[in-house]
C-alpha positions in Angstrom: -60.8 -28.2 -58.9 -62.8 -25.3 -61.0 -64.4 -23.0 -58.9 -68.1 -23.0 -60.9 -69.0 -19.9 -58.7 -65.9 -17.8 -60.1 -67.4 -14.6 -62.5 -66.8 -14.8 -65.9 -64.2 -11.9 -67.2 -64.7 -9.6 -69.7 -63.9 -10.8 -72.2 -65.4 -14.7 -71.9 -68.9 -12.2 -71.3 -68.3 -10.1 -74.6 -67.8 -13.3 -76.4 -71.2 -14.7 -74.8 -72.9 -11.3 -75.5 -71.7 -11.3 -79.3 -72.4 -14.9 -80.3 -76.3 -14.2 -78.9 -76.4 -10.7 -80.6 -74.9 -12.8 -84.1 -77.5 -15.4 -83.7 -80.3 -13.6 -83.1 -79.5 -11.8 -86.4 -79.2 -8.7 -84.6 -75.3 -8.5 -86.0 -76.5 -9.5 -89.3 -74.4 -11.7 -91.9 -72.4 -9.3 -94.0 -72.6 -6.5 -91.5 -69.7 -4.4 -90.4 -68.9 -3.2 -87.0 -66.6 -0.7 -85.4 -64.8 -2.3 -82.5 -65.7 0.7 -80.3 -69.8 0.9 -81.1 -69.0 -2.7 -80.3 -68.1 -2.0 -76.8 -70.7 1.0 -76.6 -73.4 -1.8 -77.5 -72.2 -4.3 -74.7 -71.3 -1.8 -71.9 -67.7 -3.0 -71.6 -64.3 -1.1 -73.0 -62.9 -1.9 -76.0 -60.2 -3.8 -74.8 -62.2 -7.8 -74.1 -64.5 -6.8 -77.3 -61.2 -7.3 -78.9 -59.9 -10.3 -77.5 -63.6 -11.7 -78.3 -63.3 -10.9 -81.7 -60.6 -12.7 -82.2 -61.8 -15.6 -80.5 -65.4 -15.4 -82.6 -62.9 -15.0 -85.4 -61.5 -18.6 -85.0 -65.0 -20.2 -84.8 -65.8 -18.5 -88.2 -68.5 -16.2 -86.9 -66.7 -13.3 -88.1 -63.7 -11.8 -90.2 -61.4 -9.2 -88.3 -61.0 -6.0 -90.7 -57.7 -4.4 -89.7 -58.9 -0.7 -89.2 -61.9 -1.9 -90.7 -63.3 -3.5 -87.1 -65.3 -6.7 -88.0 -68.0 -7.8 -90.5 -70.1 -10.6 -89.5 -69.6 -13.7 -91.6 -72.6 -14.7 -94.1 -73.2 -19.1 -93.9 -73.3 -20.1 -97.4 -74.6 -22.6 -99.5 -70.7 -23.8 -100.5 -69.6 -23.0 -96.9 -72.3 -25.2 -95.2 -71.9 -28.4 -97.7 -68.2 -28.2 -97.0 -69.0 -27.8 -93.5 -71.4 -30.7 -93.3 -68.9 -33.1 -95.5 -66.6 -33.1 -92.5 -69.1 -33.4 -89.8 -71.0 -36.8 -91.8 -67.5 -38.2 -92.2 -66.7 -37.5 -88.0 -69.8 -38.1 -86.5 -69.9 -41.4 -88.6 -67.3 -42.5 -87.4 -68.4 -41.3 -83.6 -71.5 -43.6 -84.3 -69.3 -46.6 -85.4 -67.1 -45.9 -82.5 -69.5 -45.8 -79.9 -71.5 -49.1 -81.1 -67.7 -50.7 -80.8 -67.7 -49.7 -77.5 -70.3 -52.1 -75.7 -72.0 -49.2 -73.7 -74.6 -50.3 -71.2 -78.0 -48.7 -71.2 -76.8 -46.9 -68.1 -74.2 -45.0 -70.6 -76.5 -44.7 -72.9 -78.6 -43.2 -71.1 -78.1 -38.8 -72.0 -78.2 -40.1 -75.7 -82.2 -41.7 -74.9 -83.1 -38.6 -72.7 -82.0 -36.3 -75.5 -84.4 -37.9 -77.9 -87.2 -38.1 -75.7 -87.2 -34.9 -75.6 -87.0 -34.3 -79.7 -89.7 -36.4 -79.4 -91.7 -34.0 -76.6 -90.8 -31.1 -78.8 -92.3 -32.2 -81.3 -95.5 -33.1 -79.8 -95.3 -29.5 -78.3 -94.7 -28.3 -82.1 -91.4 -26.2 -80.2 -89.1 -26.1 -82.7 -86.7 -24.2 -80.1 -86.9 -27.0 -77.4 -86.2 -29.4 -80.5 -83.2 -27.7 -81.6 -81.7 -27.6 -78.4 -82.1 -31.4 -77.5 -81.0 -32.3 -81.2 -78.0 -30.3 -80.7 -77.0 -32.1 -76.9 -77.8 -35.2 -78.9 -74.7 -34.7 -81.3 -72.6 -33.4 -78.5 -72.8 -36.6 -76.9 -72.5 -38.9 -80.0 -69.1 -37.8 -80.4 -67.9 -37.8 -76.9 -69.3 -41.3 -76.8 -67.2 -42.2 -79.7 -64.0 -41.2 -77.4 -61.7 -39.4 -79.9 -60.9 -36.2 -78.5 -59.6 -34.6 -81.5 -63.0 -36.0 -83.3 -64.5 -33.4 -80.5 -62.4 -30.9 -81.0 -62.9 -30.8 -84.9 -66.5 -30.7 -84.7 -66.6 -28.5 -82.1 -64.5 -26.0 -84.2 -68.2 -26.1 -86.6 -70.8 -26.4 -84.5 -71.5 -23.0 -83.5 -72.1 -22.5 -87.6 -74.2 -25.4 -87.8 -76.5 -23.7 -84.8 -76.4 -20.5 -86.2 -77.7 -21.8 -89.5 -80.5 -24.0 -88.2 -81.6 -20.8 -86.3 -82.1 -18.7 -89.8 -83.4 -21.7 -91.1 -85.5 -23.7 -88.6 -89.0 -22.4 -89.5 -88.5 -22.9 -92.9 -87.7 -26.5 -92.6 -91.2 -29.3 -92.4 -91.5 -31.1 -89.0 -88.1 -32.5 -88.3 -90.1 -36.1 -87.3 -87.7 -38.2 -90.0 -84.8 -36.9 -88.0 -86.4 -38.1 -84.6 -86.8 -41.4 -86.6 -82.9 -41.8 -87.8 -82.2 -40.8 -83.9 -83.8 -43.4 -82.7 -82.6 -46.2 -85.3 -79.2 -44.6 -84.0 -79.6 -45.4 -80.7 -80.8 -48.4 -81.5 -77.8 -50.0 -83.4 -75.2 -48.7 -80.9 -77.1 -50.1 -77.8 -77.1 -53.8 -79.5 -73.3 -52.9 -80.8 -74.0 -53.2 -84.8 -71.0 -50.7 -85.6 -71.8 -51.0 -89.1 -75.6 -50.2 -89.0 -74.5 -47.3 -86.8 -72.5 -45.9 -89.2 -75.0 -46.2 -92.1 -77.4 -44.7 -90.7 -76.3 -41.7 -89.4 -73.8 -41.0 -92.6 -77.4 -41.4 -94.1 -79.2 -39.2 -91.9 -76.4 -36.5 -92.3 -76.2 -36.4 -95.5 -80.0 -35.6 -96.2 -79.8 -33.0 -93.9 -76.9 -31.4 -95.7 -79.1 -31.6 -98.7 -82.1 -29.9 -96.3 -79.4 -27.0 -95.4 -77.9 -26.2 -98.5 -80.8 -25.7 -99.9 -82.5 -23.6 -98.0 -79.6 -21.7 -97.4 -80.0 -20.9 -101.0 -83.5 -19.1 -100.3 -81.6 -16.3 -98.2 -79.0 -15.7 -101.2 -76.4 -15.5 -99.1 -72.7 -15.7 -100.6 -69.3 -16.0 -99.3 -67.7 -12.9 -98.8 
């Protein structure tokens, strides 16, 4: 049994510290870093900064530089449709998955709260608290779909999806279409349609790769 009250090390805390200072922009895209102004920034030695890097490395957040320390990776246009081809393909079939299942209301039941509270956000006009529920929702369409290397795919992505609905989430109109193709979601997996379930959120993922790339091209950013 995990002991949850066990502190983190080093090196699971410079990873924590770097992905918030990488999405908050304050390690901008393109940027490059020293690994020991790194460790000067975070208050650690050099030695975790590393091992983090390597691990941000692996979830594309960054490109180590030997002798070069790191540069922070930009999110393109290209890099976020390729990005988003896999996740529609996955999470479509998570959706299909799920609605094969026969889950009660009872399982169902994270998948409703976290649109409730897309739908509170909204009313709030909190994009933040928005973000953060449409994210949980995704997490647990694909665990409900029960393919564990389905989750372990997307989870390899996610934490580039995030950081580009973060640069982009104020640009974006009211995401209240999105709220609506939740719900239909949840809708066709609780009465079992696998098919409908499927549809619709290939559908829904699809327009919002459309939403991403494009305004991903109003920053200009390009691979690198």
């Amino acid at each position: 049994m995990t002991d949850s009250t066990k502190p983190k090390s080093q090196t699971q805390r410079a990873v924590e510290d770097m992905r918030a200072l990488i999405f908050s922009g304050d390690l901008a895209a393109g940027t490059d870093h020293l690994e020991q102004e790194l460790a000067q920034r975070l208050g650690m030695s050099r030695t975790p900064v590393r091992e983090a890097t390597l691990l941000l490395e692996a979830q594309g957040l960054l490109e180590v530089r030997a002798r070069k320390g790191v540069r922070i990776q930009a999110l393109s246009p290209d890099d976020m449709a390729e990005i988003y081809e896999v996740l529609t393909e996955l999470e479509s079939v998570s959706a299909y998955r799920a609605a094969k299942a026969g889950l009660s209301r009872s399982q169902l039941s994270q998948l409703a709260g976290s649109i409730d509270q897309m739908e509170a956000a909204l009313r709030a006009e909190d994009r933040e608290a928005w973000a953060t529920a449409d994210a949980a929702f995704h997490d647990e369409l694909v665990a409900l779909g029960g393919n564990s290397r389905i989750q372990s795919i997307v989870a390899m992505y996610n934490d580039q999806v995030r950081r580009a609905r973060a640069m982009t989430l104020h640009m974006r109109p009211m995401p209240h279409q999105s709220n609506h193709d939740h719900r239909a979601l949840y809708d066709a997996i609780a009465r079992g349609d696998a098919d409908a379930a499927r549809a619709i959120h290939h559908s829904h993922r699809a327009q919002a790769q459309q939403m991403m790339v494009s305004l991903l091209k109003q920053f200009g950013l390009k691979r690198v």
